[in-house]
Phi, psi and omega in degrees: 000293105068274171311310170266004167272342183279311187329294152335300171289310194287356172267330169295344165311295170307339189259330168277345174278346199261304184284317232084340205181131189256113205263163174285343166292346176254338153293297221282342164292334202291309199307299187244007169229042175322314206292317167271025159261358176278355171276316158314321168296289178309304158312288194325282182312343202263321164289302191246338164248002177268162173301044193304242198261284169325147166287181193285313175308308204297284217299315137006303207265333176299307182310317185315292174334299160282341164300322199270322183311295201276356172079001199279122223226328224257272174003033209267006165306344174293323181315276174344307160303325166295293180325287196329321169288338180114001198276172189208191162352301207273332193270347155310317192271357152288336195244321145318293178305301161310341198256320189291318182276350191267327164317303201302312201313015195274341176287343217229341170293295184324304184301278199296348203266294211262320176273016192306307176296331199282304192287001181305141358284310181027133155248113178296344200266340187303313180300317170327290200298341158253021156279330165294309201262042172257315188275161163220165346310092203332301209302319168292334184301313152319285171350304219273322197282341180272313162313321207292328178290325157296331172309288194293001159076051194237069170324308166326275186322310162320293196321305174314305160339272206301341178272333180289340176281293165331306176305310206275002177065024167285136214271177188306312179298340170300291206298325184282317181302327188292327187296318204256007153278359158281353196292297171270354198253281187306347213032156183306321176293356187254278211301318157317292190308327174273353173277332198289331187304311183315281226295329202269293213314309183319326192252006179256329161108001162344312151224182179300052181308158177269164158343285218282294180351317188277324197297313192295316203288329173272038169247113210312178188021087131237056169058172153129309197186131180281159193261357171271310188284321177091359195283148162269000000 
């Protein structure tokens, strides 16, 4: 018994030695799930702490964003991380301010869903998009504003997103990380639904894909909308 109480202490050791800092979800995996929290564990770094595409400042500045979506309060090591990164004052309030009009946009859906015709000519979404390019750093701003719509499941609006982001040259591989830093904060099933959005707009010619992007977006049976028809 002994044995499996040290057994124990050392893996919450380890896990708090790995982060800084220990959540009540990673003892109760350690206590009564070890194998998935070492699968959790493996996803987690791979998502948020090994070096993929974004620096350390950009992907930050991302976090910020989704945190404030998502209300996630706890996550205040971001602060930290950011500052750690160079970021500072003016990119905190940058990374609000992008998460706020992108939060804001339930107005400019509502506005295209329900009223599209009655406010014409208006564009609710032209109006979204020059309020994004109002804000800077654009290119983090796209980013940061594409996580926050996978939070918030606001699919209209991604799709807006996402073309405007394309027009503004943000490269792809940035766009993929920014969706998938939504993954656990946003849940995994909002992160399925924005890759399937991506994936139709590529193959409906919505934007400009790159080669290996179009290869991923044709490539057959992986659900979401059928592709002769186009139905969801």
């Amino acid at each position: 018994m002994e044995d499996e109480h040290g057994d124990l202490t050392r893996r919450l050791q380890a896990v708090r030695a790995k982060r800084g800092y220990l959540l009540p979800h990673h003892g109760l995996m350690a206590l009564a799930f070890p194998d998935l929290l070492a699968g959790y564990d493996a996803a987690y770094t791979a998502m948020a702490l090994d070096d993929r595409i974004l620096s350390h400042h950009d992907r930050e500045f991302v976090w910020l964003a989704v945190l404030a979506a998502t209300d996630e309060g706890l996550a205040t090591h971001h602060i930290a991380k950011f500052r750690a990164a160079g970021g500072d004052d003016d990119g905190i309030g940058a990374a609000f301010a992008a998460a706020a009009w992108a939060i804001g946009a339930e107005a400019h859906d509502f506005a295209a869903k329900s009223w599209g015709a009655q406010l014409a000519p208006w564009d609710p979404r032209a109006a979204y998009v020059q309020g994004v390019r109002r804000l800077a750093p654009l290119r983090l701003v796209h980013l940061a504003q594409l996580a926050v719509h996978v939070c918030k499941a606001r699919w209209r609006v991604l799709r807006w997103q996402i073309v405007a982001a394309y027009e503004d040259q943000v490269p792809e591989g940035e766009i993929a990380e920014a969706l998938s830093l939504a993954m656990f904060p946003g849940s995994i099933p909002r992160f399925v639904e924005a890759c399937g959005v991506w994936r139709e707009m590529i193959v409906h010619n919505e934007v400009p894909a790159s080669r290996p992007y179009r290869i991923w977006a044709e490539f057959e049976g992986q659900g979401g909308f059928d592709e002769a028809s186009g139905a969801r």
